[in-house]
C-alpha positions as CSV (number, residue, x, y, z in Angstrom):
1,X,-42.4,-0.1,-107.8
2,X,-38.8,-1.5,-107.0
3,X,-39.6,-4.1,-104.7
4,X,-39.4,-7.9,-106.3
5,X,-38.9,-10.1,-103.4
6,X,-38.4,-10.8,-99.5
7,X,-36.9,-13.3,-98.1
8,X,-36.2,-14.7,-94.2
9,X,-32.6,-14.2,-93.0
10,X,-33.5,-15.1,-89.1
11,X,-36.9,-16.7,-88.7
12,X,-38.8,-15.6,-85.6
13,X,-39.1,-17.4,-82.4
14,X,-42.4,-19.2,-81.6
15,X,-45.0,-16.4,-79.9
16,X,-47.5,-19.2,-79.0
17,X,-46.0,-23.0,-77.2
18,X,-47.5,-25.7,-76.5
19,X,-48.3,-24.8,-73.1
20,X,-50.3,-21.9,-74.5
21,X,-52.4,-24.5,-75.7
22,X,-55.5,-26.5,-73.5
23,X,-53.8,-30.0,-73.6
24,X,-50.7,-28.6,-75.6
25,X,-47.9,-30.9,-76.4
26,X,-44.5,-31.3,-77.6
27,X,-46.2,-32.7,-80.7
28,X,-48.1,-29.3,-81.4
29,X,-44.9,-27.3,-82.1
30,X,-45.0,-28.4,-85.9
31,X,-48.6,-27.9,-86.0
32,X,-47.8,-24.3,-84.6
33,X,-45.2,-23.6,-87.0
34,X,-47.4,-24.2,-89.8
35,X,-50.0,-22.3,-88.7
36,X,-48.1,-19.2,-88.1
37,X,-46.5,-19.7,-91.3
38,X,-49.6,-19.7,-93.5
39,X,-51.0,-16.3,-91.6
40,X,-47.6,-15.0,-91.1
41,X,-44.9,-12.9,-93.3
42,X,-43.2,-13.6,-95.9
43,X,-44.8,-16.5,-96.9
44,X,-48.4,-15.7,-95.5
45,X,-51.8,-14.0,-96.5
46,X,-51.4,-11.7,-93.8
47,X,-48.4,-9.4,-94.8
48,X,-46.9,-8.7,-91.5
49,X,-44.5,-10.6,-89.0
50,X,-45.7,-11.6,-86.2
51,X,-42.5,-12.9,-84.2
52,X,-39.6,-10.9,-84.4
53,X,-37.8,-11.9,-87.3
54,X,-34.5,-11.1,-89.7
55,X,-36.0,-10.3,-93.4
56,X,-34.4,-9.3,-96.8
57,X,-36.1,-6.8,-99.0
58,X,-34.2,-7.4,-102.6
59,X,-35.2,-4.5,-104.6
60,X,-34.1,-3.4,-108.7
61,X,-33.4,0.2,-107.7
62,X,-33.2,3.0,-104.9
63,X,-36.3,5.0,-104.5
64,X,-37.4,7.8,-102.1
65,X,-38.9,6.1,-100.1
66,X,-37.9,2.4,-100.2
67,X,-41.2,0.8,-99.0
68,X,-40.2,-2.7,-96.7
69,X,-42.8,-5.2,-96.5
70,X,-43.7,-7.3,-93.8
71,X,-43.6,-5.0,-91.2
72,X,-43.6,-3.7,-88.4
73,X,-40.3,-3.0,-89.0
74,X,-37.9,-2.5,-85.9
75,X,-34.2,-1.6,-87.8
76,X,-32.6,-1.3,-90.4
77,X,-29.8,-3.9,-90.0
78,X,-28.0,-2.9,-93.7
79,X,-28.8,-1.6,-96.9
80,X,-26.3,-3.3,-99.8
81,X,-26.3,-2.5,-103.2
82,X,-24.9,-4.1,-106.0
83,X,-22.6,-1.1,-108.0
84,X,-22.4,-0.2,-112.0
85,X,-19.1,-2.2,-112.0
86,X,-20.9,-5.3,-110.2
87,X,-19.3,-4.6,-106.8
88,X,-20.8,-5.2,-103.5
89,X,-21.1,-2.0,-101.2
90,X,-22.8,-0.6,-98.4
91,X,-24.7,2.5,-98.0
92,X,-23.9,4.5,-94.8
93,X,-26.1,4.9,-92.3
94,X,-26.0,8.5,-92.2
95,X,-27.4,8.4,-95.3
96,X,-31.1,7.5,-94.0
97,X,-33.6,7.0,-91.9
98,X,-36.4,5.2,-90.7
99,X,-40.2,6.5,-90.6
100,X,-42.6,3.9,-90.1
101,X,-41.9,0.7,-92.7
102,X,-39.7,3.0,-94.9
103,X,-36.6,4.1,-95.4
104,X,-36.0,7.7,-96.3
105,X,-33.1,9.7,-97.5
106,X,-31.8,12.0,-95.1
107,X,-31.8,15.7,-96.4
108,X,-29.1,16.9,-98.4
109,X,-28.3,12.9,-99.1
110,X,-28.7,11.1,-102.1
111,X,-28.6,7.3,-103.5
112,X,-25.7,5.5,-105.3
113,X,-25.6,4.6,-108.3
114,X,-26.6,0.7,-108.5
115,X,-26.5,-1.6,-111.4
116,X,-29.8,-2.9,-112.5
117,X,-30.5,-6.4,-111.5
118,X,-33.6,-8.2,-109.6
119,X,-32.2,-7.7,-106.3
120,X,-29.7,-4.4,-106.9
121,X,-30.5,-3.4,-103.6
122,X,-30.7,-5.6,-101.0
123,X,-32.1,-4.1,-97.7
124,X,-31.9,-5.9,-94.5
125,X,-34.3,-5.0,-91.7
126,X,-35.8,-6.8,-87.8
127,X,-39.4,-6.5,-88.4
128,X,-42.3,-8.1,-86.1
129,X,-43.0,-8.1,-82.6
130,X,-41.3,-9.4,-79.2
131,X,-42.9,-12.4,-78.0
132,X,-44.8,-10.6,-75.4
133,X,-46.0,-7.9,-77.6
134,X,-47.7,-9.9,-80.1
135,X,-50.9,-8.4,-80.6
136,X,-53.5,-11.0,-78.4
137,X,-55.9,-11.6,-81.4
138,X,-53.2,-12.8,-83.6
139,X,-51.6,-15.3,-80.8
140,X,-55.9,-16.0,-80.6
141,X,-55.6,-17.1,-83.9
142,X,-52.7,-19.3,-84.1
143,X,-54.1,-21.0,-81.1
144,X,-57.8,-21.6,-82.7
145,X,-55.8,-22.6,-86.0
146,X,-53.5,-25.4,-84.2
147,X,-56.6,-27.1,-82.1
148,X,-58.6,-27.1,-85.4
149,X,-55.4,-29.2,-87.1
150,X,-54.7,-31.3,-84.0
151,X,-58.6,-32.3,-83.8
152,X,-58.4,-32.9,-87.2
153,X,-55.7,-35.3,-87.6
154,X,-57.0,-37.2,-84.5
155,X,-60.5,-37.5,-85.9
156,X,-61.0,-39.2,-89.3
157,X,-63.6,-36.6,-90.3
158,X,-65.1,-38.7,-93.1
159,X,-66.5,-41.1,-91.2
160,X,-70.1,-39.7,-89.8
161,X,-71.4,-42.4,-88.0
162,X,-70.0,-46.2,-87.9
163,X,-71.9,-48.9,-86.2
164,X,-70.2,-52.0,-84.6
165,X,-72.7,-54.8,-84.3
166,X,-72.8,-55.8,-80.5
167,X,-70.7,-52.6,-79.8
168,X,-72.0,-50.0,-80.4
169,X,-72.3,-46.5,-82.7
170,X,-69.8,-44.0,-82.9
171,X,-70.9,-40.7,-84.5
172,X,-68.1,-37.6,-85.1
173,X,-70.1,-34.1,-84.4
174,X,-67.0,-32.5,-86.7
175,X,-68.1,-32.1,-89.8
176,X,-67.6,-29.1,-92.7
177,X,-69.5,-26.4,-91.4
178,X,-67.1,-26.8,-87.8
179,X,-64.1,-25.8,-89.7
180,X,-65.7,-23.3,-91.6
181,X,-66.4,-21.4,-88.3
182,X,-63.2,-21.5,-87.2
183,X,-61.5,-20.6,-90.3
184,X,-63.8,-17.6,-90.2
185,X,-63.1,-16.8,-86.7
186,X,-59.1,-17.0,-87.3
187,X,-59.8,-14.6,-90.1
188,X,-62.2,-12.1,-88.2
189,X,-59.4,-11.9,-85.3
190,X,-56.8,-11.3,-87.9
191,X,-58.4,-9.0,-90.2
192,X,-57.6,-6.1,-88.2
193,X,-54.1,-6.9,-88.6
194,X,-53.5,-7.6,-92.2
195,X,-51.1,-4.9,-93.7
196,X,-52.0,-4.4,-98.1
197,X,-49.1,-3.5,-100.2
């Protein structure tokens, strides 16, 4: 395996706003973000990019095929290698193509020679979907996730039942096992979606 790491050049645009949202705010948009960061790729469980994104694939060597992560990919953007005399270069373009989330040597065509190194090669790719093409489970999800946080950090969910003498009882209906249906829920929309490397 050559691939050590991926990193975000160009993150993606939001795929779900505020508006998408019953009683949505400005506020949400953070509680969005993290949401679609913790499903989403690089950084998330789910191991593909949602919105439309620029990622970095730094590899130790050429193979045939170079395997991207994170996809679906949408182009190949460049593919830089670092050579034996530790000079940047770029592979042409003629010299692959794209099938899928991998990059294959064209026929007849062959690799350069790279120095060895964590990220030797460093492959540059669009991978994800346009806002509008975001699969609808997946923009489901994010949406259950984000009203789960917001009710959550509008609700002190500790407190069960207090009583105010001469007021009244207040008594939260959120408790453990609400969470725990929608965190099953998000993963049951999502696990149709999650790409293993």
């Amino acid at each position: 395996m050559s691939f050590h790491s991926v990193e975000v050049v160009t993150p993606p645009e939001p795929f779900v706003v505020p508006e998408d949202i019953q009683g949505g705010t400005a506020a949400d948009a953070a509680i969005i973000a993290a949401v679609t960061n913790s499903i989403a790729a690089p950084s998330g469980w789910l191991g593909r990019s949602l919105g439309q994104q620029t990622l970095q694939a730094n590899l130790t060597r050429f193979c045939n095929p170079l395997h991207l992560p994170c996809g679906p990919v949408i182009s190949i953007t460049s593919i830089k290698y670092t050579d034996p005399d530790g000079n940047e270069a770029t592979v042409s373009d003629e010299t692959y193509r794209m099938v899928g989330n991998a990059v294959y040597l064209q026929p007849g065509k062959c690799w350069p020679s790279a120095a060895a190194g964590p990220d030797a090669v460093r492959v540059e790719y669009v991978a994800g979907y346009a806002a509008n093409d975001v699969p609808a489970e997946a923009k489901q999800a994010v949406i259950l996730g984000t009203q789960q946080l917001r009710d959550l950090s509008t609700t002190n969910v500790f407190v069960r039942s207090e009583t105010v003498e001469g007021v009244g009882v207040t008594q939260w209906a959120i408790d453990a096992r609400a969470g725990e249906v929608v965190r099953r829920a998000v993963s049951a929309l999502l696990a149709g979606l999650r790409l293993y490397e």
